[in-house]
ZAKE-523677 format. One line per field, with one value per atom (N, C-alpha, C): residue in one letter; atom name; x, y, z. Coordinates in Angstrom, 3 decimals. Example, Ala and Ser with C-alpha at 12.3 -4.5 7.8 and 13.67 -1.06 7.14 Angstrom:
type = A:A:A:S:S:S
atom = N:CA:C:N:CA:C
c1 = 13.190:12.300:13.200:12.850:13.670:12.900
c2 = -5.690:-4.500:-3.300:-2.250:-1.060:0.030
c3 = 7.800:7.800:7.800:7.080:7.140:7.870
***
This chain:
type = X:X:X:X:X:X:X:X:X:X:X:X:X:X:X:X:X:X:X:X:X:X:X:X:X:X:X:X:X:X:X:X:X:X:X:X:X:X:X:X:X:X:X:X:X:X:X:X:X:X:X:X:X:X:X:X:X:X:X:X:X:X:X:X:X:X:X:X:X:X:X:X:X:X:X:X:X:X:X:X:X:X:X:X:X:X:X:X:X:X:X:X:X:X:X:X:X:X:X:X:X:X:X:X:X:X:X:X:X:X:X:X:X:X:X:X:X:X:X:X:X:X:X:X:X:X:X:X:X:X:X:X:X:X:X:X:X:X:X:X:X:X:X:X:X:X:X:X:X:X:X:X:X:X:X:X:X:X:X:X:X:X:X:X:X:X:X:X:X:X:X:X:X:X:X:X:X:X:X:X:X:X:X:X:X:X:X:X:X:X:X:X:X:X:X:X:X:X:X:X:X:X:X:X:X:X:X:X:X:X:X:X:X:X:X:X:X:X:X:X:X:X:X:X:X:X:X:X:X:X:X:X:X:X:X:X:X:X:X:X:X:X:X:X:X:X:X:X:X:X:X:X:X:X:X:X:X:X:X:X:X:X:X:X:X:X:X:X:X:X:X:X:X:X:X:X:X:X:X:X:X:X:X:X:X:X:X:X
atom = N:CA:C:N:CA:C:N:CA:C:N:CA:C:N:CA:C:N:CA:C:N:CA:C:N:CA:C:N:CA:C:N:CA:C:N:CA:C:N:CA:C:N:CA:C:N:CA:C:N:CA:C:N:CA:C:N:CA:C:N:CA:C:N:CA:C:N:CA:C:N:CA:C:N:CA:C:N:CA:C:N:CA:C:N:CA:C:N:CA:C:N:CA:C:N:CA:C:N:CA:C:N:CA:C:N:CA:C:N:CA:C:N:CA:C:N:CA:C:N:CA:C:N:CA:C:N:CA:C:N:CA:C:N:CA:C:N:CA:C:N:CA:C:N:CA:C:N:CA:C:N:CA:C:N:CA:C:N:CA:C:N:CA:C:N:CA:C:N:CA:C:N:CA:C:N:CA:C:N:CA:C:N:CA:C:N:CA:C:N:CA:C:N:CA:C:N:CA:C:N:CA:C:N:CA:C:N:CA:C:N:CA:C:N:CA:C:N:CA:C:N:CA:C:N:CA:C:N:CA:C:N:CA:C:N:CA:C:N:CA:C:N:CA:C:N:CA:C:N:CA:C:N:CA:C:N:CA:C:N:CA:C:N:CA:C:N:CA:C:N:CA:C:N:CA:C:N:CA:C:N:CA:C:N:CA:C:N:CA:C:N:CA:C:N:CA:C:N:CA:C:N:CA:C:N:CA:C:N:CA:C:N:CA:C:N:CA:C:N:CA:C:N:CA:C:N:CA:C:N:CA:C:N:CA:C
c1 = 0.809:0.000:0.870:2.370:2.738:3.346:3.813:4.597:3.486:1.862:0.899:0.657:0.693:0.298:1.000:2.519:3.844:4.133:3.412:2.876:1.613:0.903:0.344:0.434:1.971:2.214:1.870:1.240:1.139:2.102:2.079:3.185:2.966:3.286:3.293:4.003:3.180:3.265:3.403:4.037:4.392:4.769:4.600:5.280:6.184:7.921:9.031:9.114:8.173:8.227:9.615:9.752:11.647:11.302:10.253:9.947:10.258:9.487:9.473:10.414:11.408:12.623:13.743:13.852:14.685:14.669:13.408:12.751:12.646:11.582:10.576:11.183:12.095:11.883:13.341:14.134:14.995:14.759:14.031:13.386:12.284:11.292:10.837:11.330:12.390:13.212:12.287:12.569:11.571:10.270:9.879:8.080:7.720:8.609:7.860:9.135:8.086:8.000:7.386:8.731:8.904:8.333:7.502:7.137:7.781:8.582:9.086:7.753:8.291:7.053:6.893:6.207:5.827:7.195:7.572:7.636:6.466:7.068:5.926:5.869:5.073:5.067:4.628:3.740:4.057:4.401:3.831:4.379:3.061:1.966:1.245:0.325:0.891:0.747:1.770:1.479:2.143:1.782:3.213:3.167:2.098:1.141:0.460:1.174:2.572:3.062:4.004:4.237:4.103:3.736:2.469:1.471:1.068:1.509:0.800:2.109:3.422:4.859:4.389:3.881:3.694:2.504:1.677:0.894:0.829:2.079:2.927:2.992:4.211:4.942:3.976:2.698:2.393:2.027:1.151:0.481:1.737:2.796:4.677:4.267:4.295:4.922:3.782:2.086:1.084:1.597:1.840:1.886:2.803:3.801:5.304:5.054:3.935:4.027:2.894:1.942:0.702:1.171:2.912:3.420:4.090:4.698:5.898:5.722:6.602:5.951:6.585:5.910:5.734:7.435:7.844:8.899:9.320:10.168:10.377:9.870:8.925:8.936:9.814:9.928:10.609:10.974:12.117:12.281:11.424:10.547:9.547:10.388:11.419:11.906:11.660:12.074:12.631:10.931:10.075:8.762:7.876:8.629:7.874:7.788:6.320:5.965:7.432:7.763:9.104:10.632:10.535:11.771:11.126:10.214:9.229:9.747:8.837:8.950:10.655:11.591:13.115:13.626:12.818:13.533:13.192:11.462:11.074:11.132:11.818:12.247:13.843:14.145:16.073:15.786:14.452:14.713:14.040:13.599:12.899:13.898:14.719:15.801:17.110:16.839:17.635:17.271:16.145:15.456:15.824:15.694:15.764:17.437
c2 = -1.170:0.000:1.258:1.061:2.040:2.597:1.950:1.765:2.748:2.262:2.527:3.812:4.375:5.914:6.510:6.369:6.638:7.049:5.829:6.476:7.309:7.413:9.024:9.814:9.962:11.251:11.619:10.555:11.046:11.061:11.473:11.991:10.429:9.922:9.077:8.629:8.327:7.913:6.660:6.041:4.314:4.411:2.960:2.952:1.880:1.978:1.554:0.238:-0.730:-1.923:-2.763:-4.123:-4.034:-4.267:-4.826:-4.527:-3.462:-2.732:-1.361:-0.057:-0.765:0.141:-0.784:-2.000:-2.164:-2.361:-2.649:-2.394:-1.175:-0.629:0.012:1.649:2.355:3.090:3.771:3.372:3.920:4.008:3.484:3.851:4.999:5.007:6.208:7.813:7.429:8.496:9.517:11.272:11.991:11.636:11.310:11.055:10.217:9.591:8.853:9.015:9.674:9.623:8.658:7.996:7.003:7.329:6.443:6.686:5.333:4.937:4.039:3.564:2.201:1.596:1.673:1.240:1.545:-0.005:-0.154:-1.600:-2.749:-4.273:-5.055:-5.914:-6.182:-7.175:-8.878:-8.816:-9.815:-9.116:-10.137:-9.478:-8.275:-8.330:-7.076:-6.576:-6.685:-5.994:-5.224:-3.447:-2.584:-2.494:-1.871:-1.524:-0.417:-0.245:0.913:2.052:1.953:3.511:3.971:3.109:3.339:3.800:3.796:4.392:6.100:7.224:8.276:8.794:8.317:8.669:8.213:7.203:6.243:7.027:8.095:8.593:10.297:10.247:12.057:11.763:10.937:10.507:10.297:9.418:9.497:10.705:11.398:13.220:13.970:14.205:14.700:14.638:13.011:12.714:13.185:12.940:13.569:14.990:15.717:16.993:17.968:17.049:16.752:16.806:15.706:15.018:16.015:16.750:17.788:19.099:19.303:21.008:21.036:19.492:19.924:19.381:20.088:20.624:19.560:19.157:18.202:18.127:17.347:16.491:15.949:16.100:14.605:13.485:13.158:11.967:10.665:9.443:8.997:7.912:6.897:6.223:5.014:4.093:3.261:1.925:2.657:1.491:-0.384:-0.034:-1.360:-2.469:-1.145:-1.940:-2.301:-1.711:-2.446:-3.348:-4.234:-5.362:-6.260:-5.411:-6.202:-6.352:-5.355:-5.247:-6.691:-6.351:-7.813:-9.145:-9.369:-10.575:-10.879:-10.268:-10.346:-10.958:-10.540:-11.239:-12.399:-12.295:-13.603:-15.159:-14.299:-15.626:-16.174:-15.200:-15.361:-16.293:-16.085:-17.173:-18.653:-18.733:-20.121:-20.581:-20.097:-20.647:-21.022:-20.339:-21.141:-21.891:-22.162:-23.363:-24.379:-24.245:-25.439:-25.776
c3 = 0.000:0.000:0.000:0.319:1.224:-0.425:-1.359:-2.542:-3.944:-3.956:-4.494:-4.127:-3.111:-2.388:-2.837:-2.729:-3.099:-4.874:-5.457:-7.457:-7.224:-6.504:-6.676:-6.253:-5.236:-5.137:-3.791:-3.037:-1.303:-1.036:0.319:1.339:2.286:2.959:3.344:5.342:6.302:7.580:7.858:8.291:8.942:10.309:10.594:11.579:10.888:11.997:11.814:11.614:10.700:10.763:10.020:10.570:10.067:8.070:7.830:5.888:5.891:6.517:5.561:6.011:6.953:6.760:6.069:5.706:5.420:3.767:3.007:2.018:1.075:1.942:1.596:1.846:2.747:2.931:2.242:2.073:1.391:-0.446:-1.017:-2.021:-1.944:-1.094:-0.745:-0.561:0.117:0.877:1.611:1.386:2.249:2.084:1.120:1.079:2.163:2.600:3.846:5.667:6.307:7.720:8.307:9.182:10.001:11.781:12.050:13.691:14.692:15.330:15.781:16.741:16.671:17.512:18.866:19.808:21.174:21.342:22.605:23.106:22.826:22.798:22.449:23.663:24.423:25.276:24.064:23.539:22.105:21.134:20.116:18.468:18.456:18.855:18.562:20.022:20.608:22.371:22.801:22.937:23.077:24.395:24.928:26.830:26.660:27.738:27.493:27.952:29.181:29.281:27.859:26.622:25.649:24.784:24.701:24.207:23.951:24.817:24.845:24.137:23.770:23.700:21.943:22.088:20.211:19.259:20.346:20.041:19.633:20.331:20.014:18.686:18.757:17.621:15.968:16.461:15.277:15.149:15.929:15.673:15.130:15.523:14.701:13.629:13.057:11.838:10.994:11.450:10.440:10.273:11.429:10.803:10.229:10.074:9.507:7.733:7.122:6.471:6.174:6.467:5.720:5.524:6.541:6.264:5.074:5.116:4.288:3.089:1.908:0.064:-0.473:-1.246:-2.416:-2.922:-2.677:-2.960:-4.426:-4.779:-6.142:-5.685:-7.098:-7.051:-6.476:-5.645:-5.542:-6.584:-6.987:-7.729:-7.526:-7.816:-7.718:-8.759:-9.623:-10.446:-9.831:-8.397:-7.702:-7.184:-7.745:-7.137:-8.240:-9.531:-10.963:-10.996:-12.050:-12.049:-12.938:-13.943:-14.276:-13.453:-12.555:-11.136:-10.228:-10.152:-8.912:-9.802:-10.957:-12.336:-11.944:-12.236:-12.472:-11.051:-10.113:-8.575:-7.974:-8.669:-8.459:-9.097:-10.519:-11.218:-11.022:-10.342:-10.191:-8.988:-8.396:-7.111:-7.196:-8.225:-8.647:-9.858:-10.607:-10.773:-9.842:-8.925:-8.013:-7.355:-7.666:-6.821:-8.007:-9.131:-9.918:-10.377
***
């Protein structure tokens, strides 16, 4: 979703998930503001004194991301259906 928003030109908010910083966000570059996550007591149970700190953070980054002016485009090359096609067949030939 984050990639699709990104070809029309939104501005774009996440949180710091390890895809989509290690992915996703350096192809983006400024168009997308990062909010780090709360602590997890599991994989999706945040501490609640976490919470009001995870909740700044996202309010920052919205209003981070509605002040500031329209950017270059970012490069999307790496998320084309023929960039995708090319990685996914390099890995099923290595399967065979």
């Amino acid at each position: 979703m984050l990639v699709e928003a990104a070809a029309c030109g939104c501005r774009l908010v996440s949180t710091a998930l390890p895809g989509v910083l290690e992915q996703i966000a350096p192809a983006l570059g400024s168009s997308l503001e990062l909010v780090a996550l709360p602590r997890l007591m599991n994989v999706d149970i945040p501490l609640s004194e976490d919470l009001p700190g995870f909740t700044r953070g996202l309010e920052k980054a919205l209003a981070h991301s509605l002040e500031a002016p329209p950017g270059p485009p970012p490069d999307l090359g790496p998320f084309s259906w023929k960039a995708v096609f090319g990685r996914v067949e390099s890995i099923w030939k290595n399967l065979i």
